[in-house]
N, C-alpha and C positions, 0 to 999 in steps of 0.2 A: 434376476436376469434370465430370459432363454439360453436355455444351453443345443446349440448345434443348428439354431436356425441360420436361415439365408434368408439376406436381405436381397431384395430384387431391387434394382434400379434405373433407371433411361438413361440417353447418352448424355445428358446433363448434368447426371448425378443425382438425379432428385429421386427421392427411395419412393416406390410406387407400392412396393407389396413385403409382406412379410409369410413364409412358407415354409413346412417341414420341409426335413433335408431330403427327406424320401421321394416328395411331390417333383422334385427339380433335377433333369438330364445332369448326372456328374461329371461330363465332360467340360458342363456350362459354370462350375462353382470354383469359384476361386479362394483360397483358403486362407484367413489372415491369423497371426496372435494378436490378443487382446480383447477388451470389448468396443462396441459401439456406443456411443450416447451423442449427445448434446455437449458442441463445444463449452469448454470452460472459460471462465472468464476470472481471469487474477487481477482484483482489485487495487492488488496494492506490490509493488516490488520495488527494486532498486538494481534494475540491471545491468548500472556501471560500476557498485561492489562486488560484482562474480569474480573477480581477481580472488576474492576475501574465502573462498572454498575451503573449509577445515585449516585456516589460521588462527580463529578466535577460541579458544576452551567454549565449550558450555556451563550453563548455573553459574557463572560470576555474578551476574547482577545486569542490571542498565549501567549503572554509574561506572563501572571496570570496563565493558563491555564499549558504553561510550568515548572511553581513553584508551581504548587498546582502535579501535576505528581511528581516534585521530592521529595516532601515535604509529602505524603500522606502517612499515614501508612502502613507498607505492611503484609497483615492478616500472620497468619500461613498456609504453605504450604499447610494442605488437604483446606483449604479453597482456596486456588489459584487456586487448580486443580481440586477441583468439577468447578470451575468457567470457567475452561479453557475447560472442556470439558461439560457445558452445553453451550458453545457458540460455538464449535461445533457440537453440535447435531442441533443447532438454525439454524447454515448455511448448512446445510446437508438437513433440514427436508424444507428450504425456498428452495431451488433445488442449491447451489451450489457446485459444484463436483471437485472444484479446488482453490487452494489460493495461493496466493504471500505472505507469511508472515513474519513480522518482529520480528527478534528474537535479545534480547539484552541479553538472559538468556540460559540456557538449559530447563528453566522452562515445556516446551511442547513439550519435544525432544519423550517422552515415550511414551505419549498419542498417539504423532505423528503414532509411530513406533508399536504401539502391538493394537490401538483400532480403531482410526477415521477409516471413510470410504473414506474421501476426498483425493483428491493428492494434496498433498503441496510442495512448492518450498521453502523454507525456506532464507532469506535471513539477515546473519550474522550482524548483524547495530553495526559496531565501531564508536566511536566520538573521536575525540581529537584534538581542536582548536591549543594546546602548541605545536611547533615543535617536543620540546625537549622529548613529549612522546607519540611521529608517532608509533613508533617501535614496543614500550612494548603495546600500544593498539592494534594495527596488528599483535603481537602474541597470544593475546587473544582474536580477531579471528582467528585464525587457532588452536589454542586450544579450541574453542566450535565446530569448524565444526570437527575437531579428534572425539571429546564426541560425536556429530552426528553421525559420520561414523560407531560409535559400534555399533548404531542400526538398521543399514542397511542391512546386511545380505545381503537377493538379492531383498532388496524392493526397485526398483529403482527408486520408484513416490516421496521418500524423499532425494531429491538433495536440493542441496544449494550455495550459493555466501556469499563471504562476500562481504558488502558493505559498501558507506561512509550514514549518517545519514544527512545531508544537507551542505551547503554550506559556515555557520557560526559555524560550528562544526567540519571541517574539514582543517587543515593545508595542504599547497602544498606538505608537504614530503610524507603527510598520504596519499593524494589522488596521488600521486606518486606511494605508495605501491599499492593501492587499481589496478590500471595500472599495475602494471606489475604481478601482480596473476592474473587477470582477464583475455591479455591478452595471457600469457603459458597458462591456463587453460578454454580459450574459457569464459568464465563465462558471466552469463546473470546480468546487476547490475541494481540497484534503486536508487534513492536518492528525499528526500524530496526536491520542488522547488518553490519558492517566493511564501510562502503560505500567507505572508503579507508584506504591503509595507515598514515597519521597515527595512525587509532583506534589499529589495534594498537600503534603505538609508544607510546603514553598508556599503554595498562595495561601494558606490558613495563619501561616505563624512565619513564615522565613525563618525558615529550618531546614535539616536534613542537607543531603548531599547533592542536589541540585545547587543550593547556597554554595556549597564548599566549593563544587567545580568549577561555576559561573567565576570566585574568585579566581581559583586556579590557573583562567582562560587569561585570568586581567579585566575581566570586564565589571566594570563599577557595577555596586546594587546599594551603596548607602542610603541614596535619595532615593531608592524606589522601598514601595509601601507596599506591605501584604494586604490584597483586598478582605482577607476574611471570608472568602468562600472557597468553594474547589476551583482548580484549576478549568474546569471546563462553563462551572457557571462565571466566574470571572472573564473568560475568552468570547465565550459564544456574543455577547452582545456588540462587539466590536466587529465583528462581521455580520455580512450580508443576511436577514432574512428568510429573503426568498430564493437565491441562487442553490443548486442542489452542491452539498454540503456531506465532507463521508469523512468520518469519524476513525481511528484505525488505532485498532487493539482493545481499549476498554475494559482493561484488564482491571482498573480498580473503579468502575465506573456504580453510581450506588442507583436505588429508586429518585432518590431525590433530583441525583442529575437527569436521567431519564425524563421524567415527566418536565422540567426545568424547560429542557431541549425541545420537546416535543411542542411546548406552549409556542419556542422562541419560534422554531424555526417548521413549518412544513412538510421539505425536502432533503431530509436527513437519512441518511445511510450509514449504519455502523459494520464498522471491516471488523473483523476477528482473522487475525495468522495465528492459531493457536500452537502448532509448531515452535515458529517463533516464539511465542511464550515461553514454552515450554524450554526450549533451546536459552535464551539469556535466564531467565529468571525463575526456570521449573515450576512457575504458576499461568493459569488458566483461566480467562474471563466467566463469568457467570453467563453463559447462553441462554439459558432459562428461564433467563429475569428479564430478556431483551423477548422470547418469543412471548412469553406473557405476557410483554404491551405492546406486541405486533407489532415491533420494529421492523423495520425494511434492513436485511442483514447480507451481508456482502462477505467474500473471503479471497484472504490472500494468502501469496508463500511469504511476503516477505523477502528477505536477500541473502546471498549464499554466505553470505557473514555471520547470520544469525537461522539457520536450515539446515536441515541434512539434505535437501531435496527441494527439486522446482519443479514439484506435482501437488496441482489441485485435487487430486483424490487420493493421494497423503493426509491432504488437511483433512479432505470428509472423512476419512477413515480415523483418524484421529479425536477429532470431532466428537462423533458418532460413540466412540471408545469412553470418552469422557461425559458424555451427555445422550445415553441412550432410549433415551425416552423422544426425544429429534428423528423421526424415523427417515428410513433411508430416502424415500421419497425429498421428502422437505428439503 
C-alpha cells in the first residue's frame, strides 16, 4: 500500500488521479484514518444472529455450537434490531458494500429496505431433513420472500433466493423443490458444505453426531439410507446444473469432491469464513487445494455467533496468516 498519497477526485467521486502529498495545495487535502481499496463483498452472513455477539464459547464444535444457536434465549425484538443494525453499520464502516445473507426470519427484511447502505442478496434458508414436511417448509419460503417483495418497491439491490441450509438438513423432495424454483426463476443459491467431518460420516455410514442430533430434534431417520458417498457428492445432483451455486466453508472438502463438482456443475463458487472455522471448530479449510484447481473462491464473516468481527480484511488477514503462499494481491 502507498503510504501518504492523495487521492484526487471529481465532484462525483470518481478517483481521476493519484499524487505525492507534496505535489498537492495542503489547504486542498483532506485527511482520513484508514486505507482505501475496492469495496468488499461478504459472501456469506447471518445478519439477524448479531443478537448472538460473544454468547456462544469458541472451539465447542458444530454439533455444541448447533444446540447452544437453538437453545439460546432470544432477547426482545428492539434488542435484535439495535443488534442487527449495529452489525451493519460494523460492515458498512469496515468498507463492505455488499452481502449474501442468510435469512431464516423476516427479522432484517426493514432495516434491509428503509436504512442500510449496503446491497444485500438475501437468501431464504429452509431446512427440513422429514420428507413428509418438503412442502409446507418450501411454502414458508416463498411466504418470507412475499413479506420481502413489499419492501421492494423499485429497490432492486434487495433480491433474493430461497435456499437449502446444508446437506443434513435437507431431504431429496426439499432439494427437489429447491431445483425446480431456482431453475423457472434463474435463482442464484447457497448451501452450507462439510463444515465437519461428522457430515461426511452421516452420508457414508450414518454415523456420528449429526445422526445423534437429528434424533435429539425428533426428527425420523430410520427409513432414510446412507447414500455412501460424501455429503456434497451425494447433494450436488439434486440441484440445479447450471444456476450459480456457492458452496460455504469446505472445511472438510477432499480432491475427489472438487473435481466431482466441477464435472457437475459450471458455476460454482466456494465461500471460505475462515474465522469462523476457526471460532466453532479451531480448524481451517484447505485453500491450496481449491487455488490449485482454480476454483472461483469467495469469502465471508460468517455471523456474530460464530466471529469476533464483521470485517472482510480480518478474514484476509487471517487467511493470508494461515496460507501464505495466497499473496496479498490474490
Amino acid at each position: 500500500p502507498l503510504q501518504n498519497a492523495v487521492i484526487v477526485y471529481d465532484s462525483h467521486g470518481l478517483i481521476v488521479d493519484l499524487v505525492a502529498e507534496n505535489e498537492i495545495d495542503p489547504l486542498k487535502i483532506k485527511r482520513y484514518e484508514g486505507i482505501i481499496c475496492p469495496g468488499f463483498i461478504n459472501t456469506h452472513c447471518h445478519l439477524e444472529l448479531s443478537f448472538m455477539k460473544s454468547k456462544i464459547q469458541a472451539g465447542q464444535g458444530l454439533h455444541t455450537f448447533i444446540k447452544e444457536v437453538e437453545s439460546l434465549k432470544k432477547p426482545n425484538d428492539d434488542e435484535v434490531l439495535e443488534a442487527i443494525e449495529t452489525a451493519d453499520k460494523e460492515m458498512h464502516a469496515n468498507g463492505i458494500v455488499a452481502v449474501g445473507d442468510i435469512s431464516n426470519t423476516s427479522n432484517t427484511f426493514v432495516y434491509k429496505a428503509n436504512t442500510s447502505k449496503i446491497y444485500y442478496h438475501t437468501f431464504l434458508e429452509i431446512y427440513a431433513f422429514d420428507e413428509t414436511r418438503a412442502q409446507t417448509a418450501f411454502e414458508r419460503g416463498l411466504k418470507l420472500q412475499q413479506e420481502l417483495r413489499e419492501f421492494l418497491d423499485d429497490k432492486i439491490y434487495l433480491q433474493s433466493s430461497i435456499t437449502p441450509h446444508a446437506p443434513y438438513s435437507a431431504s431429496i423432495k426439499l432439494l427437489d423443490l429447491f431445483t425446480e424454483h431456482a431453475k423457472k426463476h434463474n435463482s442464484i443459491l447457497t448451501i452450507h458444505n462439510q463444515e465437519t467431518e461428522d457430515e461426511n460420516l452421516f452420508f457414508t455410514e450414518k454415523k456420528g453426531s449429526i445422526l445423534e442430533r437429528l434424533k435429539s430434534f425428533g426428527i425420523p431417520t430410520d427409513n432414510w439410507q446412507a447414500p455412501g458417498t460424501t455429503s456434497l457428492q451425494a447433494t450436488l445432483p439434486h440441484l440445479p446444473s447450471k444456476n450459480k451455486l456457492q458452496l460455504v466453508h469446505n472445511t472438510f472438502t477432499s480432491q475427489n469432491d472438487i473435481s466431482f463438482a466441477a464435472s457437475y456443475n459450471q458455476s460454482l463458487f466456494w465461500c471460505f469464513c475462515v474465522n469462523a472455522n476457526l471460532y466453532i471448530e479451531n480448524k481451517v479449510p484447505n485453500v491450496n487445494l481449491f487455488t490449485q484447481n482454480n476454483c472461483t473462491i469467495t469469502l465471508g464473516t460468517d455471523s456474530y455467533a460464530s466471529n469476533w468481527s464483521l470485517s472482510m480484511f480480518d478474514g484476509v488477514e487471517t487467511s493470508h496468516k494461515h496460507f501464505p503462499q495466497i499473496g496479498a494481491n490474490q
